[in-house]
FILUMMI-786481 format. One record per atom (N, C-alpha, C): x, y, z. Coordinates in pm, whole numbers, plus 50000, padded with zeros to 5 digits. Atoms other than C-alpha are relative to their C-alpha. Layout:
BEGIN
XYZ
...
//
This chain:
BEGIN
501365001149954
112936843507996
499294988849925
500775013150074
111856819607716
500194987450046
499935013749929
113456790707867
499934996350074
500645000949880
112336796908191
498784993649977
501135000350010
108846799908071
499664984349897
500135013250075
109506766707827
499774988150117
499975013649847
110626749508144
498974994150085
501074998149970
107876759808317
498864988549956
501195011650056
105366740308047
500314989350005
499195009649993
107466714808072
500524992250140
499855004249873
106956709008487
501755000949989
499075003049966
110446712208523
500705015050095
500114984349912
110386741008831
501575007150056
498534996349941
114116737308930
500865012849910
499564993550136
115316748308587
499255014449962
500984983850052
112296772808510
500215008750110
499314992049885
113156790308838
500815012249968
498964997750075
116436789608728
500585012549923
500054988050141
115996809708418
499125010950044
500594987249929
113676833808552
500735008350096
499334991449928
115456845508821
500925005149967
499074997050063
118336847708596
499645018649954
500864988050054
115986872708389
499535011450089
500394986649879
115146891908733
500925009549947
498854991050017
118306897808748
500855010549882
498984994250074
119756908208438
498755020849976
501404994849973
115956927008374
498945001850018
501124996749924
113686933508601
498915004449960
501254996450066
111486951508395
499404988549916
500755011450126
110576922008143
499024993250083
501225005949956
109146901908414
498815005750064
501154991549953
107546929808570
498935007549880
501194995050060
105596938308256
499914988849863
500585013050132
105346903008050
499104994450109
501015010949909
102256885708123
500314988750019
499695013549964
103596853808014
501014995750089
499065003949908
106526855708239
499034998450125
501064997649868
104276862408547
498984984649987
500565013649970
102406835508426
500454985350059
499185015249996
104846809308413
500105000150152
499665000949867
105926820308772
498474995250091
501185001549891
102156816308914
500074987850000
500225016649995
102036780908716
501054992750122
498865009049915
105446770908911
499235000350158
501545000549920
103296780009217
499044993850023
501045008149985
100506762909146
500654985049993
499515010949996
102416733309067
500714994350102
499385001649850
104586736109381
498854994050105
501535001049876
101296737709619
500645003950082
499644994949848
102456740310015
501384994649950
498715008150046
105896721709856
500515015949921
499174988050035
106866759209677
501065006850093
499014994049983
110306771909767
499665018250069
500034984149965
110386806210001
500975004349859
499694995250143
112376816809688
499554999149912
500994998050083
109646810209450
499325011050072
500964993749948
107446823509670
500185017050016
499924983050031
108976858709705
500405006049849
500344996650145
109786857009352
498745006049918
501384995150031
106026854209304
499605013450052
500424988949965
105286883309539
500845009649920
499514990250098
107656904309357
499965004749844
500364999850149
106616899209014
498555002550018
501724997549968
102896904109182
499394984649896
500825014150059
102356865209017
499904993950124
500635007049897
100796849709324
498744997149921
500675008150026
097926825909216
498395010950093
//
């Protein structure tokens, strides 16, 4: 999750993705109750704009990080 969320500050959305979803997967609970994960996912979001990935995008709804 940290190097998701590094990636993240670091505009680099492919990678921060990446690592997050990794973290879904292994656990689910972390991103569902870290703020800063959730955050990172809204920033990738905001940074995307109408250009965000349907796989960000339900990422976001599932972590409830929508912008």
């Amino acid at each position: 999750m940290d190097l998701g969320r590094a990636y993240a500050q670091r505009r680099h959305g492919g990678e921060a993705l990446a690592h997050l979803l990794e973290t879904e997967k292994m656990a689910p609970e972390l991103i569902d109750t870290h703020v800063a994960a959730r955050n990172a996912i809204r920033e990738l979001i905001l940074i995307s704009g109408r250009a965000a990935s349907p796989e960000l995008k339900a990422f976001a709804e599932r972590a409830d990080a929508q912008p």
